[in-house]
N, C-alpha and C positions, 0 to 999 in steps of 0.2 A: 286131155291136152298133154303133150310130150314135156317131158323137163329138160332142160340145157343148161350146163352149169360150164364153167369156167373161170379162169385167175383175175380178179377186179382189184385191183389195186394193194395185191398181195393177199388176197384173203380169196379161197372156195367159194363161192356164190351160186346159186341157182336158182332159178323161174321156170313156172311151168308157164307156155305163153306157145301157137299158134308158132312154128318154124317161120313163117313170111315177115314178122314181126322183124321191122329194122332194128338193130343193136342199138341207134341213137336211141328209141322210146325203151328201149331194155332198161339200158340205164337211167334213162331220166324218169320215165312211169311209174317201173316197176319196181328201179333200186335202189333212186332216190339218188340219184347221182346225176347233180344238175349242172357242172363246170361245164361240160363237151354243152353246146349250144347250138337248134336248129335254126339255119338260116336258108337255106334250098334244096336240101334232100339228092342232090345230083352232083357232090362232090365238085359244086364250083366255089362257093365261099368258104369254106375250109374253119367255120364256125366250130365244128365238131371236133376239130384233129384232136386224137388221140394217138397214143402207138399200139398197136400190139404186134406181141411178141419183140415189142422193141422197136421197132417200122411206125414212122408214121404212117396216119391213115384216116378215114372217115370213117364212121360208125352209122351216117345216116346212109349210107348206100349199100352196108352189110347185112342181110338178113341173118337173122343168131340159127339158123340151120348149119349156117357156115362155121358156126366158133366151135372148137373142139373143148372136152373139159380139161386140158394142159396149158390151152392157149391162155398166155398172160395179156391183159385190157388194162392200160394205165391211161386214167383222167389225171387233170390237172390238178385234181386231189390229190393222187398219189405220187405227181412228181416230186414232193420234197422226198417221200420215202426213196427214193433211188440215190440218193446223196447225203441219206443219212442226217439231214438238216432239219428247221422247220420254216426254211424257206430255201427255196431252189436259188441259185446264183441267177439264172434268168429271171425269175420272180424279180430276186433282191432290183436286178436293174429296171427293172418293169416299175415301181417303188422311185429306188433313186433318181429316174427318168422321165417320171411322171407321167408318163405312158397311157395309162388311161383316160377316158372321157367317158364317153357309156359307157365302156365296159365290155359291151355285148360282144366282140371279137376276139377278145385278149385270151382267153384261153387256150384258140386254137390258134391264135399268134403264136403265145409263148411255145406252145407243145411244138406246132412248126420251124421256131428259132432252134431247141433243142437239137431237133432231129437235124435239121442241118449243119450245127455246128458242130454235133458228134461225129458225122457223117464227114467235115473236113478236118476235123481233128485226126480221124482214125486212117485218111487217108496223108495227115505229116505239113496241114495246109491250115492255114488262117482264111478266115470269113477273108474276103474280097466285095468290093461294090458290086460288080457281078452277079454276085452271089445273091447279094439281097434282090437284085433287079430280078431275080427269076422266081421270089417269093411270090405266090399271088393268092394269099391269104385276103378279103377285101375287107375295109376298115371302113365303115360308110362316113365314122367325123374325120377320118383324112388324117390321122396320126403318124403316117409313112414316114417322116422325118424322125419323129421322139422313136419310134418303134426301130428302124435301121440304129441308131445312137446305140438304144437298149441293148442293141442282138449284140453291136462289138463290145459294149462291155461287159456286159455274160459273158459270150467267149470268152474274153480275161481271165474269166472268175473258173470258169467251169476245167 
């Protein structure tokens, strides 16, 4: 069986594991790496968001044929390490917001607040209602209100 290694959450990682193998079971299976969460494997519920290389993205629609061993793979584990904290400024609001209920979406929530709000930061722009309206991360207890609250005040923080 071939081995595939790649950057997980700042650290060299490797599995020997079948190329067709989605990155979602990479991590959860093989690496132990259970924040990114299966919810439909087609990149509609956005359970899994992760970034790599920085980008968001879903890991259950990636087969790890496709992950290079340079490519950086950050779960919601390792977002506090990218700010050097031991909790993200979106975490913190996720927390102060009370945000969750099950749980089961919030991962790929928060990772998807991130990347959006980096994405208008870097462009010179604050989150907008807009902005959230084109999230479609799905939250099956219907959190949409505490979660939009959440994302503007992380952006504050971040």
């Amino acid at each position: 069986m071939p081995t595939y290694s790649f950057v997980l959450n700042g650290k060299q990682v490797s599995v020997d594991c079948d190329g067709s193998v989605r990155l979602l079971w990479v991590l959860r299976d093989l690496l132990g790496v259970t924040g990114p969460k299966y919810g439909c494997g087609l990149r509609v519920c956005r359970a899994c968001t992760s970034f790599y290389n920085g980008e968001a993205f879903n890991p259950c629609s990636v087969p790890i044929s496709q992950i290079n061993p340079t490519d950086e793979i950050t779960t919601i584990e390792g977002l506090p390490a990218t700010v050097s904290q031991s909790l993200h400024p979106m975490q913190q609001a996720w927390i102060d917001y009370d945000v969750a209920q099950c749980g089961f979406c919030q991962p790929g929530q928060i990772m998807t607040a991130v990347a959006l709000v980096k994405q208008i930061q870097a462009e010179g722009g604050e989150v907008t209602e807009a902005d959230l309206d084109g999230i479609r991360n799905i939250c099956r207890c219907g959190t949409y209100y505490r979660i939009r609250e959440a994302i503007i005040a992380g952006a504050a923080n971040m």
